[in-house]
C-alpha positions in Angstrom: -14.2 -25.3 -37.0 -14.4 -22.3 -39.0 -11.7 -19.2 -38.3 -14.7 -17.2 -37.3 -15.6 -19.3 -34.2 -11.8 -20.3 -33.3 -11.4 -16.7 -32.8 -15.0 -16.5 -30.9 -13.9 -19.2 -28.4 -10.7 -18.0 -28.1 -12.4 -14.3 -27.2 -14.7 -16.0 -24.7 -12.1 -17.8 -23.1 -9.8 -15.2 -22.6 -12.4 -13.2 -21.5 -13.4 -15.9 -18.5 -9.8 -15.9 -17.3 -9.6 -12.3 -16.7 -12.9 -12.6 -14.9 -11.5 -15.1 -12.5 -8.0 -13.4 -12.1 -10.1 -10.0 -11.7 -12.4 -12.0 -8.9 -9.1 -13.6 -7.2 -8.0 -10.1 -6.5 -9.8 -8.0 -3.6 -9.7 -6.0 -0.5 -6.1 -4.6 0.3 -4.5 -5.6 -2.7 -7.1 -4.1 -5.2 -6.7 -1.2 -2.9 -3.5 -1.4 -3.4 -3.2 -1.3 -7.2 -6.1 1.0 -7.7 -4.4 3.7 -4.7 -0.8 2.9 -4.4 0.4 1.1 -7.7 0.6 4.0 -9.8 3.6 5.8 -7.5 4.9 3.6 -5.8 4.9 0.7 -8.7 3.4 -3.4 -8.3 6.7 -4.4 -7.0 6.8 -1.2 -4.4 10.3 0.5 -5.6 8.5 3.5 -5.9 10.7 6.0 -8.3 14.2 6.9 -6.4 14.6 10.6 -5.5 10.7 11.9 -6.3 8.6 8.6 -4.6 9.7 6.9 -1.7 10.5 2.6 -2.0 7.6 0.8 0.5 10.5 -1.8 0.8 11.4 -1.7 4.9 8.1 0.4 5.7 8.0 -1.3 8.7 11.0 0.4 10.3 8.0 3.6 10.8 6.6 1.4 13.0 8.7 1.5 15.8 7.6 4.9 16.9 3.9 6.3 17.0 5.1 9.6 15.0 6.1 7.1 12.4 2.5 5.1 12.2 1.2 8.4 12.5 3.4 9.6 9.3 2.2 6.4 7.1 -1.6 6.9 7.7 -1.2 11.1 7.3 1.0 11.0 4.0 -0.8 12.5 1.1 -1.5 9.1 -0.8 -3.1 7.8 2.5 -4.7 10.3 3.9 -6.8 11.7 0.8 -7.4 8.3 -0.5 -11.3 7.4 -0.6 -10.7 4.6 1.6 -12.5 3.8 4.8 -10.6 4.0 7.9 -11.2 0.5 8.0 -9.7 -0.5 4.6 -6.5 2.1 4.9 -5.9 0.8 8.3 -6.2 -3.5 6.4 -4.2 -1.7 3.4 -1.1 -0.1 6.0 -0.9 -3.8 7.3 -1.3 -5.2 3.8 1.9 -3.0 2.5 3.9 -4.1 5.4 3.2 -7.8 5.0 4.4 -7.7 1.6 6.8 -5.5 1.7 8.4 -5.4 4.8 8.4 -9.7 5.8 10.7 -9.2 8.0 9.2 -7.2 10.2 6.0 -8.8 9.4 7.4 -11.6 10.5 8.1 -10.7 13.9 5.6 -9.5 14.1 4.1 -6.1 14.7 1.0 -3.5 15.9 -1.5 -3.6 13.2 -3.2 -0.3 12.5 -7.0 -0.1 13.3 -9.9 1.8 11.9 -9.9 4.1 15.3 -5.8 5.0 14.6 -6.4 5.6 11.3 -10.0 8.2 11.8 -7.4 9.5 14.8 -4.5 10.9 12.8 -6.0 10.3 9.2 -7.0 14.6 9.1 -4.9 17.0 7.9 -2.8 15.0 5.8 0.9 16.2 6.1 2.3 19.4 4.1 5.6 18.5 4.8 6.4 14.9 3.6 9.4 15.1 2.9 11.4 16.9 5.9 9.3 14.7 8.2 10.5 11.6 6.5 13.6 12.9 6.4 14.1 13.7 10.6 11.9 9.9 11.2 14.6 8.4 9.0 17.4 10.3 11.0 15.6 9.4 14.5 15.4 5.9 13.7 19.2 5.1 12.5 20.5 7.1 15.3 18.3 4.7 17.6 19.7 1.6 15.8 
């Protein structure tokens, strides 16, 4: 086999493998790396002190002003998503990245909770995560 069609093949199968990895990848996870991924990062650690870790998102859903804040952040609420797909993609981000409180077991969010809160997105991100985070530890 001549060099010239070694690297052909090698070309085509390459390209077929990215094919199938890109067709093993949809709905909220491809929603997740084409909205979330580039702040908050593949592994969700986010970047400390400017974009918040997804790690123990969960803990927001123990209060409705907390489900309320994940669907009317910035990121989530001016994404292009449907309220459909944000509300599969907030249950997505919990599942892997909160197990433990996917595991037992919470309130998934739904297209009507999403289209409810979704609009304005919030102006102040940061002082209300700040008073949720203080509301939930002192209720711990």
């Amino acid at each position: 086999m001549s060099a010239r069609r070694a690297l052909a093949l090698a070309f085509a199968l390459a390209c077929a493998a990215s094919a199938r990895t890109a067709d093993a990848v949809g709905g909220p996870e491809l929603d997740y790396m084409l909205q979330c991924q580039g702040c908050h990062l593949p592994d969700g650690s986010g970047s400390p002190g400017a974009v918040p870790s997804l790690h123990g998102v969960g803990r927001f859903l123990r209060t409705s002003r907390g489900r309320e804040y994940l669907i009317r952040v910035p990121g989530s609420s001016q994404s292009p998503l449907s309220d459909a797909a944000l509300a599969e993609l907030l249950d997505w981000i919990v599942v892997r990245f909160d197990p433990e409180t996917a595991a037992r077991g919470f309130q998934r969010f739904d297209a009507a909770e999403v289209a409810r809160w979704r609009r304005p997105p919030l102006a102040e991100v940061d002082a209300l995560r700040a008073a949720l985070l203080r509301e939930l530890s002192a209720g711990e």
